[in-house]
C-alpha positions in Angstrom: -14.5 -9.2 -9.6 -11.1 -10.8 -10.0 -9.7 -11.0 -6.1 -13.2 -12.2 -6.2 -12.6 -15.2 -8.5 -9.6 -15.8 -6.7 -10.8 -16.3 -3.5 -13.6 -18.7 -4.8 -10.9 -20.7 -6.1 -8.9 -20.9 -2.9 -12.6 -22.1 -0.9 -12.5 -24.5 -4.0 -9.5 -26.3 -3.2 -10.2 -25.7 0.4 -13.5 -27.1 0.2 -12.3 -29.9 -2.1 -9.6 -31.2 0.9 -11.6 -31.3 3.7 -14.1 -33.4 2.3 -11.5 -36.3 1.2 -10.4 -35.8 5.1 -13.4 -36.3 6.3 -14.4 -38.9 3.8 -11.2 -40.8 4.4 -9.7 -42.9 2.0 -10.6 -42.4 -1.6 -9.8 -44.1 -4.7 -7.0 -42.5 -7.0 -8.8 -39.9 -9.1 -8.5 -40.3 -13.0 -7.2 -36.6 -12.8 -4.3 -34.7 -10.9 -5.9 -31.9 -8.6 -5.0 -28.3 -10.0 -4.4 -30.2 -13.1 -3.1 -28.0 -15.9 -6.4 -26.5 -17.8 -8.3 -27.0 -15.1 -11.4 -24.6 -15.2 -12.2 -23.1 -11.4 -14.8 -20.5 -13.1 -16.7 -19.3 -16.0 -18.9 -16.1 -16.8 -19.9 -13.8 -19.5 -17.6 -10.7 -20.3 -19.9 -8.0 -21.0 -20.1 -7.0 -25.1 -18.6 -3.7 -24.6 -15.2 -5.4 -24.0 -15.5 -7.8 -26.6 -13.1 -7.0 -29.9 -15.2 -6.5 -33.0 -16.0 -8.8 -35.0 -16.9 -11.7 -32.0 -20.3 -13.1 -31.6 -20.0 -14.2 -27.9 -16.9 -13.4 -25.2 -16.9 -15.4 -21.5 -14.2 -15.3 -18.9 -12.4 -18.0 -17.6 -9.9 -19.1 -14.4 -8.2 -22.0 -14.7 -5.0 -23.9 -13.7 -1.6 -23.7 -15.1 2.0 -24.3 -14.4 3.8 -20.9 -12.6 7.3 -20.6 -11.6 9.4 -23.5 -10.6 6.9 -26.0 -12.3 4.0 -24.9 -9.2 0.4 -25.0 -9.7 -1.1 -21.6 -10.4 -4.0 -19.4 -11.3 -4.7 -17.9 -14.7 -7.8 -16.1 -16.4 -8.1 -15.3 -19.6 -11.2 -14.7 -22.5 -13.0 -17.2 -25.1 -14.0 -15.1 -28.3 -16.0 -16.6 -30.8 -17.1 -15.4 -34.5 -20.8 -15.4 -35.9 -21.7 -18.1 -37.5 -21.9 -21.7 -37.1 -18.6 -23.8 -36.5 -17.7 -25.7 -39.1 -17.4 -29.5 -39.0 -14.6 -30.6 -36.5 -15.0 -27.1 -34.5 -13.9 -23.6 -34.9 -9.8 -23.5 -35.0 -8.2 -22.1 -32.1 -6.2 -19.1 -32.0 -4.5 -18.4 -28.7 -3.6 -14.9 -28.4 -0.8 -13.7 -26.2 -0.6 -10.0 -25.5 2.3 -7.7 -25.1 3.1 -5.9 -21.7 0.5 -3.7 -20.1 2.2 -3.7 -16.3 2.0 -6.1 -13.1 -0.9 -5.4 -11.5 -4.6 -7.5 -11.5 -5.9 -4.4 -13.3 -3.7 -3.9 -16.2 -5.3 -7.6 -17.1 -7.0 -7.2 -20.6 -9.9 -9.1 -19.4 -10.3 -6.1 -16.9 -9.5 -3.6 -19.4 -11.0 -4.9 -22.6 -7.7 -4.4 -24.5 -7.8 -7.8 -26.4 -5.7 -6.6 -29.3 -8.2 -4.2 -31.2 -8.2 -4.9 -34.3 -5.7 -6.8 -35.0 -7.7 -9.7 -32.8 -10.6 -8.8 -34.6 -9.0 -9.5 -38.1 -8.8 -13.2 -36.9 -12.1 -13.3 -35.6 -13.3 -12.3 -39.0 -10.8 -14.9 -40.7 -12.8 -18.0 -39.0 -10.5 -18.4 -36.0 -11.9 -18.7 -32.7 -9.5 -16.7 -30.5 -8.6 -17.2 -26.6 -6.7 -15.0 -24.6 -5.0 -15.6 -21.4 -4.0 -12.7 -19.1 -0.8 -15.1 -17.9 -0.7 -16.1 -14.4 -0.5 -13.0 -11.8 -2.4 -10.6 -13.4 -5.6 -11.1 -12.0 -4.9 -13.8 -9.6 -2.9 -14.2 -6.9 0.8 -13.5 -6.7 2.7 -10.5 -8.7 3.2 -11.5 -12.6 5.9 -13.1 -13.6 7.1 -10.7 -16.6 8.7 -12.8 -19.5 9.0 -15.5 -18.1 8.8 -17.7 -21.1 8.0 -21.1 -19.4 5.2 -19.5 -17.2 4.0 -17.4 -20.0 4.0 -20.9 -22.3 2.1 -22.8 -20.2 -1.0 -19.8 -19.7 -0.9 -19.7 -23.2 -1.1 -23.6 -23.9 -3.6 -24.6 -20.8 -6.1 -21.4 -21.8 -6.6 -23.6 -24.9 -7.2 -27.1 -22.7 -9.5 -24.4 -20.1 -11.5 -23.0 -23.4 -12.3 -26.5 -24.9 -13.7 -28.0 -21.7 -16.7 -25.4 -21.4 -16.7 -24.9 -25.0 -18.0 -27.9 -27.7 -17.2 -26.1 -30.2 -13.9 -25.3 -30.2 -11.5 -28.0 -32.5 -8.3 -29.4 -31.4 -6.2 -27.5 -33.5 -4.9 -24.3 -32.2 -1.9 -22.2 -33.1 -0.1 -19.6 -31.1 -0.1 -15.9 -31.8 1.5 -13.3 -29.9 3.4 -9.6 -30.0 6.1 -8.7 -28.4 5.9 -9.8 -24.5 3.0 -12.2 -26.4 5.9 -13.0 -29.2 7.9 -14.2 -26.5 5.4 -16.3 -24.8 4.0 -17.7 -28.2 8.2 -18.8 -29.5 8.6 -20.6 -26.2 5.1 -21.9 -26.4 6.0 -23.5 -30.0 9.2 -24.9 -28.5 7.0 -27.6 -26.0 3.2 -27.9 -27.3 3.6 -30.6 -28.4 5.6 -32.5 -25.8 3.5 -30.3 -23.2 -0.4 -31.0 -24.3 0.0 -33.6 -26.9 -4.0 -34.2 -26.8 -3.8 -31.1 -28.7 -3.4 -30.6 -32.6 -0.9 -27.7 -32.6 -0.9 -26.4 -35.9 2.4 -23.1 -35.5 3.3 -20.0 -34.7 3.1 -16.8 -35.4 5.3 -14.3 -33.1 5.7 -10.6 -33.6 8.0 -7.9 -32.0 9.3 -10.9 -30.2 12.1 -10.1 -27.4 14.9 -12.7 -27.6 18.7 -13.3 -26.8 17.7 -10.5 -23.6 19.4 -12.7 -21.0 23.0 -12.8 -22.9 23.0 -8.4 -21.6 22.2 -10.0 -17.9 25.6 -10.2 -16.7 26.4 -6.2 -17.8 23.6 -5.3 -16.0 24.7 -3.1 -13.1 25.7 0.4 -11.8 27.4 1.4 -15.1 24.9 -0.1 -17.4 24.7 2.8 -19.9 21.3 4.6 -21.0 19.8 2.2 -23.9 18.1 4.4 -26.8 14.9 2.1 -26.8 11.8 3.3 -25.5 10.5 1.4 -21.9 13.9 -0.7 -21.1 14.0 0.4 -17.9 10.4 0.0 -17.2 10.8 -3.6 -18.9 13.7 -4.3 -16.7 12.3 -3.2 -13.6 9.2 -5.2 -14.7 11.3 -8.7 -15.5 13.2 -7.9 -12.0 10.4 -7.2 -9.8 8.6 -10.5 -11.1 12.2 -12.2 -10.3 12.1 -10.8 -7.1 8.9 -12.7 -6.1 8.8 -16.0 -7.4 12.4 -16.3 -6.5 12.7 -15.1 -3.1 15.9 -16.7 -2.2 17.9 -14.9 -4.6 17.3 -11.5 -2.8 16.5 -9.8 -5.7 16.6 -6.6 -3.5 20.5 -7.0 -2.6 21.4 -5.9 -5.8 19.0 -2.8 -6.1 19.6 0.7 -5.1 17.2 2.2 -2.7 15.9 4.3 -6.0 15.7 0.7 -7.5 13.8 -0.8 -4.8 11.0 1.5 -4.6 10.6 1.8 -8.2 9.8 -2.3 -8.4 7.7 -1.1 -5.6 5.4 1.1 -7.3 5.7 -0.6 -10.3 3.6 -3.6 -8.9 0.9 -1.6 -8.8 1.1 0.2 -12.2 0.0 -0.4 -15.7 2.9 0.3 -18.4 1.1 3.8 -19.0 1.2 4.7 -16.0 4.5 3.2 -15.0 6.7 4.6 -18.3 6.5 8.4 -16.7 7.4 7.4 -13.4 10.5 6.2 -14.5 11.3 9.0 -17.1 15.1 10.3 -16.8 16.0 6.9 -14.6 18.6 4.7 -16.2 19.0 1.0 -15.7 22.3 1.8 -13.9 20.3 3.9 -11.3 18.4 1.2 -10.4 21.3 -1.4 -9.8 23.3 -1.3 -6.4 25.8 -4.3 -8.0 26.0 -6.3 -11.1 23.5 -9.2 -12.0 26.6 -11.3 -12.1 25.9 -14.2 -9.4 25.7 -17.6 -11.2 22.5 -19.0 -9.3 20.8 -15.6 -10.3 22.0 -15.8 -13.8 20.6 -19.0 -14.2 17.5 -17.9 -13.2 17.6 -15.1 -15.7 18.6 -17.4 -18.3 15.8 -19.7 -17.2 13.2 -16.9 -17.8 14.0 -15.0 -20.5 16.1 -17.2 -23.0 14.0 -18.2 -26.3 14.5 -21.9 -27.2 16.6 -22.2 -30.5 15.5 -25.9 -31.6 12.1 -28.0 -30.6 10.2 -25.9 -33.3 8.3 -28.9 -35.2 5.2 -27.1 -36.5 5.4 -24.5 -38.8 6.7 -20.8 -37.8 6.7 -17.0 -38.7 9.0 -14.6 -37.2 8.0 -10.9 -38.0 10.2 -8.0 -37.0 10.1 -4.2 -37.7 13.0 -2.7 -38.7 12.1 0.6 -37.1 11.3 -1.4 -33.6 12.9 1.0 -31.0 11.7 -1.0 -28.6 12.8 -4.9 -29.7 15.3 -4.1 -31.9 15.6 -6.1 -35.1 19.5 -6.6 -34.3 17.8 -8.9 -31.8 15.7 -11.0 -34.4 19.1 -11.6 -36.4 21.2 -13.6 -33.9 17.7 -15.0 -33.0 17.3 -16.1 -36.3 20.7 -17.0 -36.9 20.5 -19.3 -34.0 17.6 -21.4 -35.5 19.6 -21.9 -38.8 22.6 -22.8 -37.2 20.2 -25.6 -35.3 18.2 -26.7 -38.3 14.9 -25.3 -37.8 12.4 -24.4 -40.1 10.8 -21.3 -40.1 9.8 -17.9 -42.2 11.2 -14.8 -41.3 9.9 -11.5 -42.7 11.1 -7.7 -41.7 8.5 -4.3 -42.3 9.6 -0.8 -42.5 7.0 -0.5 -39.1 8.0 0.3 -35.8 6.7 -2.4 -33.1 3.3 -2.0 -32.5 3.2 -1.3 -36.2 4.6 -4.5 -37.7 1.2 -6.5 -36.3 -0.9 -4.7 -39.6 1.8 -4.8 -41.4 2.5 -8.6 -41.6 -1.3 -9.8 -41.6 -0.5 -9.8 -45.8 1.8 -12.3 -44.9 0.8 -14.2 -41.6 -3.3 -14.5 -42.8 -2.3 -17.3 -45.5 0.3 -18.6 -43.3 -2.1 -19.2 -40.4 -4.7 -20.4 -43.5 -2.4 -23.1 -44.7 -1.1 -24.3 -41.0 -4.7 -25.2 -40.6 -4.9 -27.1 -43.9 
């Protein structure tokens, strides 16, 4: 169904440019084509995926902004809770969603995995709730794991997509993510307002959010030693082999061992559960032929992976769990410490949880934060 939906969008555009060839000459349209929240289809999920609590659940693919600022398919979900909307629309929450792997069918639109009930806890709370998959994981292209800019923008235009085949959906939105989805939601906050100012973007809520990961960049390499956090290699060889193909002209592969390059190989084509044992016993040094130490590469990194410290003008809550072995909470400190030093507002707010944990956890907290953000 998705390669499906992607090659109806492709006839789309095809379609779409022949006809202003043959047509010739045609007034400037009101809209840019591909234009960021642009919907290129729309169908009903079936009700066995939907989380509890939702009274209706459609799929969407629309346009975004991808690497290097290009034009470039998403999908993602529309959830909405029983009852009628109340005046002005239901509020928007866009959900982003930690990692699940590369390939179209890790996508929790093809899985169903929307969050359990965690999502569902919002549903019931009043929220309307969209979900984008982020762009390469069910549409063309591999995903580009964490990058934050990319990530941002699916998150941001699957609110524009979801209001223009949806009446009642309000303006306001606020972005809520976990880990991977913490990342995408903190840079997300950093430009929604400059990036869809139509929109009434209410805050933030981000949880078991990576940061500061691009500063270890430069020691990456054959003497990297083993990390005692669950998944860093797979996450590395995840962020690498999405690198490695919206970037190909930093030959992402001249720095990998042979082990390395089959192993963001396979990986394309593997969900996290099935990638994690595949790579059980193989260090991040194993997979490294050289050090990530090449400025133009570092850049990129940088580019990808870094977390805004400042641009943060709605209201935001940083959760962390201080038994996260998989984002540590040493890396929500100099996160945190960052934003102070930069004058930014926000609430911060550590659990005795480990990471998937910390999402139940905070809802005492975050459920009358998100109230009040929506006045």
């Amino acid at each position: 169904m998705r390669s499906t939906l992607g090659r109806r969008a492709g006839i789309v555009v095809a379609t779409a440019l022949a006809l202003s060839l043959l047509a010739g000459p045609a007034p400037a349209p009101s809209q840019p084509a591909r234009a960021p929240g642009d919907v290129v289809a729309s169908s009903p999920i079936p009700p066995e995926k939907w989380p509890t609590s939702a009274a209706t659940g459609s799929l969407l693919t629309y346009w975004t902004t991808g690497p290097l600022d290009q034009a470039a398919l998403s999908t993602g979900a529309i959830f909405l809770p029983p009852g009628a909307p109340p005046p002005g629309g239901w509020p928007v929450v866009s959900w982003a969603h930690g990692t699940v792997g590369l390939a179209d069918a890790c996508a929790p639109t093809a899985t169903g995995n929307f969050g359990g009930q965690y999502v569902a806890h919002w549903l019931g709370e009043g929220y309307a709730v969209v979900a984008t998959d982020y762009v390469g994981l069910g549409t063309p292209g591999v995903h580009p794991y964490l990058d934050g800019p990319t990530e941002a923008h699916s998150m941001i235009d699957m609110v524009r997509a979801a209001r223009s085949v949806t009446p009642s959906l309000s303006n306001r939105w606020l972005a809520l993510g976990q880990s991977q989805g913490g990342h995408a939601a903190l840079v997300a906050a950093s430009m929604a307002t400059r990036y869809a100012p139509e929109l009434d973007f209410r805050g933030t809520v981000a949880t078991g959010a990576p940061s500061n990961l691009e500063q270890l960049a430069p020691l990456v390499g054959p003497n990297f030693p083993p990390l005692p956090l669950t998944g860093s290699t797979v996450f590395v060889a995840y962020a690498l082999a999405g690198l490695r193909a919206s970037r190909p002209d930093l030959d992402v592969n001249s720095y990998l061992t042979p082990l390395g390059i089959s192993a963001l190989d396979r990986l394309e084509a593997l969900c996290y559960q099935d990638a994690a044992p595949q790579l059980q016993g193989v260090t991040i040094g194993q997979l490294m032929s050289r050090n990530l130490d090449d400025p133009a590469i570092l850049d990129a990194i940088r580019g990808a992976l870094g977390v805004p410290v400042r641009g943060y003008d709605r209201p935001l809550f940083i959760g962390q769990g201080l038994l996260d072995d998989i984002v540590p909470a040493a890396f929500s400190w100099k996160f945190t410490a960052d934003l102070a030093a930069n004058g930014q507002n926000f609430l911060y707010r550590t659990y005795p949880t480990g990471h998937l944990q910390t999402m139940p956890a905070s809802l005492p907290d975050t459920t009358p934060f998100v109230r009040q953000a929506f006045g």
